[in-house]
C-alpha positions in Angstrom: 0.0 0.0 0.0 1.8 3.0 -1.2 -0.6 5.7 0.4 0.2 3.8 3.6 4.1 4.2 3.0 4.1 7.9 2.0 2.1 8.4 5.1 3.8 6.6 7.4 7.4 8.2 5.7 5.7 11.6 6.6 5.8 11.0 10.3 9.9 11.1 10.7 9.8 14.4 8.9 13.3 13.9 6.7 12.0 15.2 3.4 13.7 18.6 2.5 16.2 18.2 5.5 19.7 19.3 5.2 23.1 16.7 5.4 23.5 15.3 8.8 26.7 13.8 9.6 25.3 10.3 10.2 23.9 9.6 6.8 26.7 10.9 5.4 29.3 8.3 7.0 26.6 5.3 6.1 26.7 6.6 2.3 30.8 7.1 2.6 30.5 3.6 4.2 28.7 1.9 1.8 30.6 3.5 -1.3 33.7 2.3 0.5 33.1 -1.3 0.7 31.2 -1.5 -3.0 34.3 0.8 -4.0 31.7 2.8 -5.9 31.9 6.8 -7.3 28.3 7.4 -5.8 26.5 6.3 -2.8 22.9 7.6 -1.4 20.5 7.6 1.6 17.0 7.9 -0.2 13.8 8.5 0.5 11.4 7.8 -2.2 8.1 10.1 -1.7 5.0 10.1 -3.7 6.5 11.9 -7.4 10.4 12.1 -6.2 13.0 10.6 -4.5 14.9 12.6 -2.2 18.6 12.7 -1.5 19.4 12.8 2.4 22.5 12.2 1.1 23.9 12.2 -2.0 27.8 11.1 -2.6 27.9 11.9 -5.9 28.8 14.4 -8.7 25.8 14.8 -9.4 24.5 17.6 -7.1 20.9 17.2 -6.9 18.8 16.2 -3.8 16.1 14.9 -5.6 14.5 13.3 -8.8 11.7 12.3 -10.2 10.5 8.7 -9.1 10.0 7.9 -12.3 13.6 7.7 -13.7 14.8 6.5 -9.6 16.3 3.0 -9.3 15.1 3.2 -6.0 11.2 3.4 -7.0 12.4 -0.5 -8.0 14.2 -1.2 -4.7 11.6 -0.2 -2.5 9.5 -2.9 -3.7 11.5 -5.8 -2.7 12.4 -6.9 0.4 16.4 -8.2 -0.3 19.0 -6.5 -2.1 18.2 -5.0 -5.4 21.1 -5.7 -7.6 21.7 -5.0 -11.4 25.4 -5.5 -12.0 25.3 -3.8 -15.6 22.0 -2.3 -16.7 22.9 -2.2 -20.3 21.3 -6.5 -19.5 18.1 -5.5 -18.2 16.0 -4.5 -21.2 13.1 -2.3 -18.7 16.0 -0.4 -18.0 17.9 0.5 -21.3 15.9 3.5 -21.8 16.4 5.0 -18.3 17.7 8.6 -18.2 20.6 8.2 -16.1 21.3 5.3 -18.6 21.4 6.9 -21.3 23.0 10.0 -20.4 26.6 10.2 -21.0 29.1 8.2 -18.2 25.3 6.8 -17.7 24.6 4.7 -15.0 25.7 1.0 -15.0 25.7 -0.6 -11.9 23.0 -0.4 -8.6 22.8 -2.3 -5.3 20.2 -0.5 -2.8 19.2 -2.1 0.6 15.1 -0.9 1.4 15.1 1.0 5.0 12.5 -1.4 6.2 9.9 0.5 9.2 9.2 -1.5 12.3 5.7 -2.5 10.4 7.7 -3.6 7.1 7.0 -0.7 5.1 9.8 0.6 2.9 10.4 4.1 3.1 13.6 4.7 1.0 17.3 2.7 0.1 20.5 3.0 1.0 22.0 2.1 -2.3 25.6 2.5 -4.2 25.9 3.3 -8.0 28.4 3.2 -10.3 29.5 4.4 -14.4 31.0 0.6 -15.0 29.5 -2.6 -14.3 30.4 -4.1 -11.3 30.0 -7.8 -9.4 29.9 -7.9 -6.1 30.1 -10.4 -3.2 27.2 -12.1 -1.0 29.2 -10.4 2.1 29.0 -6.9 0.6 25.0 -7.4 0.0 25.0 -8.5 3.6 27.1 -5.6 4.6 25.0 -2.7 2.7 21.6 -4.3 4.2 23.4 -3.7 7.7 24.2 -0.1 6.5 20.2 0.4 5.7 19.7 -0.8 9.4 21.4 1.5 10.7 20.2 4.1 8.9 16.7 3.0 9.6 17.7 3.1 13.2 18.9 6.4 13.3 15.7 7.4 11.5 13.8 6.1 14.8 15.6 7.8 17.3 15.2 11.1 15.5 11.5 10.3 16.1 11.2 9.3 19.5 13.7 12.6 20.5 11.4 14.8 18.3 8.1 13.1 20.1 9.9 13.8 23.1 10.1 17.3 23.0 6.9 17.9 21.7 5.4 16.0 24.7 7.2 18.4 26.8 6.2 21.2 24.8 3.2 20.1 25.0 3.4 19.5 28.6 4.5 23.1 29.4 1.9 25.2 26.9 -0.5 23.2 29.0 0.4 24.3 32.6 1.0 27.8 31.2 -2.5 27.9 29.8 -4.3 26.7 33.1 -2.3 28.9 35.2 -4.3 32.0 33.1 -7.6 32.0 34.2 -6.9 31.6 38.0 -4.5 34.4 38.0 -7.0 36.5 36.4 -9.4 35.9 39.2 -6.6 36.4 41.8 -5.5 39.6 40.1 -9.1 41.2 39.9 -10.0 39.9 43.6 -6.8 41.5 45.0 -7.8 44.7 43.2 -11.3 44.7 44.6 -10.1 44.3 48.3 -7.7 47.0 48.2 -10.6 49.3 47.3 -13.3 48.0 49.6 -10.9 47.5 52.4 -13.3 48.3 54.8 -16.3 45.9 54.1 -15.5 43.1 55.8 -18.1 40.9 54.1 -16.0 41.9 50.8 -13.0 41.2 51.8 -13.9 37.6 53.0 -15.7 36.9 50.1 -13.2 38.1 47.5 -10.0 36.5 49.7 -12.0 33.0 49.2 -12.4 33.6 45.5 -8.3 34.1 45.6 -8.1 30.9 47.9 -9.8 28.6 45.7 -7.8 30.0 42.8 -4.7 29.2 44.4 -5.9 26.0 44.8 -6.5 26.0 41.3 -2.8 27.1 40.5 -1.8 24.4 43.1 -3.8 21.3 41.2 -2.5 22.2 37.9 0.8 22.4 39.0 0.1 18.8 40.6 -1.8 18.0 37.0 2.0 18.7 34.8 3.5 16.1 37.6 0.5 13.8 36.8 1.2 14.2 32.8 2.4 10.6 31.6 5.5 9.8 29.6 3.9 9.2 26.1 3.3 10.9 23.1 -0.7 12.0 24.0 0.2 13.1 27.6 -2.8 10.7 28.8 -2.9 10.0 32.8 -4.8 8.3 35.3 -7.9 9.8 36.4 -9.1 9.6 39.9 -12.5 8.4 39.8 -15.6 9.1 42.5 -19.0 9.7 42.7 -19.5 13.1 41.8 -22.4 15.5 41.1 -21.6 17.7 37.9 -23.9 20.1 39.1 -21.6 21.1 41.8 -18.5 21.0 39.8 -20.3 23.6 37.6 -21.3 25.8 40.1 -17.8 25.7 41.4 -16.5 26.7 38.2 -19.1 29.7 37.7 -17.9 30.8 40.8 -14.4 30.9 39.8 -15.9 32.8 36.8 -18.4 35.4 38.0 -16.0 37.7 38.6 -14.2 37.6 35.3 -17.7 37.6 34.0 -18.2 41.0 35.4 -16.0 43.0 33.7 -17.9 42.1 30.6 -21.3 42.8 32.4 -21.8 39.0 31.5 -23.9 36.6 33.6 -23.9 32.9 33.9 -26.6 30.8 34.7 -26.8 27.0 34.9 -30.1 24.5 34.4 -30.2 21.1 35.6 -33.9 19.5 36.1 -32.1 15.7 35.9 -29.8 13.8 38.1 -26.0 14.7 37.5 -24.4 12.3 39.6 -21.7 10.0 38.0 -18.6 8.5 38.1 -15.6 10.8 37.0 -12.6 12.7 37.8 -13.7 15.8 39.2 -10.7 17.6 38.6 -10.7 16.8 35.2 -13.9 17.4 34.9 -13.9 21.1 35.9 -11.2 22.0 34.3 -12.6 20.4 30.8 -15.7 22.7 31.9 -13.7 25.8 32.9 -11.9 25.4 29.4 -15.3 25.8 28.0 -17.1 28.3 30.1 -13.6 30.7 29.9 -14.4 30.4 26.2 -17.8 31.1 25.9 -16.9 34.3 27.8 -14.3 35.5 26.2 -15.3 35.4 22.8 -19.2 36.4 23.5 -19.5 40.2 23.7 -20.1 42.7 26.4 -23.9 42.3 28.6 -24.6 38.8 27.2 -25.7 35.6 28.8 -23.9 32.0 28.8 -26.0 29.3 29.7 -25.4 26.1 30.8 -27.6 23.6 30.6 -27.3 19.5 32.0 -30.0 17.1 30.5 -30.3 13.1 30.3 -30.5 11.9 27.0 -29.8 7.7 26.2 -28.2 7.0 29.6 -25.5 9.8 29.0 -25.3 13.1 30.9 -25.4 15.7 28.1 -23.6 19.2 29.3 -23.8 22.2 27.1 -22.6 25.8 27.3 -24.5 28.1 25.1 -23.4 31.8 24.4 -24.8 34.6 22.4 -21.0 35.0 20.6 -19.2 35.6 17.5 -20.0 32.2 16.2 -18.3 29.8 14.2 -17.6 29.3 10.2 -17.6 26.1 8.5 -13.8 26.1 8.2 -14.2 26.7 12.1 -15.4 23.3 12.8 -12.7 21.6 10.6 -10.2 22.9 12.9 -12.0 23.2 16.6 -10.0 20.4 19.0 -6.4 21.2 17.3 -3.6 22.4 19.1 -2.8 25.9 18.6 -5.9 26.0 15.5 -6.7 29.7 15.2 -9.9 29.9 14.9 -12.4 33.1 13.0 -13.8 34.4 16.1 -11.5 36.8 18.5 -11.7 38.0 21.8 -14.5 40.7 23.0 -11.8 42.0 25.7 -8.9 41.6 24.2 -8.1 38.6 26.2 -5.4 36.5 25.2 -5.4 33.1 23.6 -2.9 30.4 22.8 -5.3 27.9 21.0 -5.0 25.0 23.1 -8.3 25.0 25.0 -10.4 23.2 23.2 -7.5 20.4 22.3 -7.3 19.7 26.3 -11.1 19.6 26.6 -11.3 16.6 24.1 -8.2 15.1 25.6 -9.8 15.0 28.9 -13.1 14.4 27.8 -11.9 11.0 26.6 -10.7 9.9 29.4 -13.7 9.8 30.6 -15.3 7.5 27.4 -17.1 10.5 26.5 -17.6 13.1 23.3 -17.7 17.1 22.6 -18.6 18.8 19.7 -19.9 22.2 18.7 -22.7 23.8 17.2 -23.4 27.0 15.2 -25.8 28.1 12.8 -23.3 30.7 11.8 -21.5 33.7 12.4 -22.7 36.1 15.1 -25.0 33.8 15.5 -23.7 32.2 19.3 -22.7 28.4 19.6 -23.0 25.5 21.7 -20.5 23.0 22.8 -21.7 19.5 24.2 -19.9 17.6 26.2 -21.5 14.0 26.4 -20.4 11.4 29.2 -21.6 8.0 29.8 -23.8 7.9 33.3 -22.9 4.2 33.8 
């Protein structure tokens, strides 16, 4: 399956990358034992085959697939060997056959993927035909390994960095909205110093924040090792009714500045089993959204329904909206969306991304609905009661 192979060659992101020193000593390598003018590291793509490295005086890192003797190695699992072209008829009318000093001698090795797919060749060329010992076969199919090796660990360091990127984007982006609140409520004490009833409520509003900034610095700590970042969830009994007034709470007085108001309806039972961390965070990602991109003295509303044995949660606003091109891109990292902020709040595009992640988790779904722009939208978060 070619489509499979491109695809799959995609991932390790080598195509159109310059020299690096290890390729270049497999190619010196391998033109050293086949004592050969030209030896490659190939890649063969979907039209061309690219040159990681190309020993050769020909400068060129690519050609088309077409006229590539690799296009023919790739399709076998051994060696493939022509020891003088000018004997292999399909091959008499190649370009870099005919063309003067043409091509007379090849000997590629496939760089075979963990599932068997074959992504490219090591291979040695020469102007003069050429035999060649079992041993140096053996020898250039060792040389692919290694390349195909190398190839791997520039994957798994890459992955590894993005998880950490990942990882950090994250924590930075939760930290926002509790230092909002903690900023706004300190403000708000040092002018009504002298209401006590203010100053208690507004210094819980800053405690539960911190508490918020505490368990999302416990979250990063929580993060697993692989590529998704996936972790453990703490399961309970928990009412989602009282993990979304929680999170209006936390919200009311960001809310305010906007002249915005957040209400919540829930005529069902709300009790299930989840993580209600998770949980309020995936709901706080939401909620922060709704009010930041809905405009000033506007309404969010929140409503919790039963549907099919599954606790439907959904947060409507009276916002910007979203395209068609919108919903294509919704629960991507960093996805930059039509709609902007109504306060010039800030965004990094992850929010919705960490939703679905943590949604999951938790067997359930979220989507969005919109019948357009500036027209509000809804998004549904569905989770499984039993």
């Amino acid at each position: 399956n070619d489509a499979e192979r491109i695809s799959k060659l995609h991932t390790y992101d080598i195509l159109d990358t310059p020299e690096e020193d290890t390729f270049n000593k497999i190619a010196i390598l391998a033109a050293q034992i086949f004592n050969t003018p030209i030896a490659q590291v190939t890649f063969v793509d979907e039209e061309r085959v690219f040159f990681k490295t190309n020993i050769s005086p020909l400068k060129a890192t690519e050609v088309d697939r077409k006229d590539s003797f690799c296009s023919i190695a790739i399709l076998n699992n051994n060696v493939t060997l022509f020891e003088n072209m000018l004997d292999v008829p399909e091959l008499q009318n190649n370009p870099f056959v005919l063309m003067e000093n043409g091509v007379r001698f090849y000997a590629g090795a496939p760089l075979k993927t963990p599932e068997g797919l074959h992504l490219g060749t090591v291979c040695v060329l020469d102007v003069e035909p050429k035999e060649v010992s079992e041993q140096q076969l053996k020898m250039l199919e060792t040389l692919s390994s290694i390349a195909m090796d190398e190839l791997e660990l520039r994957l798994s360091t890459r992955k590894a960095m993005r998880t950490q990127t990942d990882m950090m984007n994250r924590i930075v982006h939760d930290l926002k909205n509790p230092n909002t609140t903690i900023s706004l409520s300190a403000e708000l004490i040092k002018k009504k110093s002298d209401d006590p009833k203010i100053v208690s409520e507004f210094a819980d509003r800053i405690k539960r924040s911190a508490t918020s900034v505490l368990n999302s610095l416990n979250n990063l700590l929580d993060l697993s090792q692989s590529e998704n970042a996936s972790f453990r969830l703490n399961a309970q009994e928990v009412d989602i009714f009282s993990i979304l007034e929680s999170a209006k709470k936390n919200f009311e007085l960001i809310a305010s500045q906007k002249e915005q108001h957040i209400s919540i309806i829930c005529d069902c039972s709300s009790v299930l089993l989840a993580d209600p961390i998770r949980l309020q965070e995936a709901f706080e990602n939401l909620l922060s959204n709704a009010l930041k991109y809905s405009n000033p003295n506007t309404t969010v509303v929140i409503n919790v329904s039963n549907v099919d044995n599954l606790l439907i949660v959904e947060f409507k606003d009276e916002g910007q909206g979203l395209l068609p091109d919108d919903m294509d891109r919704l629960f991507i990292k960093f996805s930059r969306l039509s709609a902007i902020p109504t306060g010039k709040e800030r965004s990094n595009g992850l929010g919705l991304s960490i939703v679905k992640m943590l949604v999951e988790l938790h067997h359930g779904k979220v989507w969005a609905e919109s019948e357009g722009k500036n027209k509000g939208a809804s998004f549904f978060i569905s989770l499984p009661i039993n």
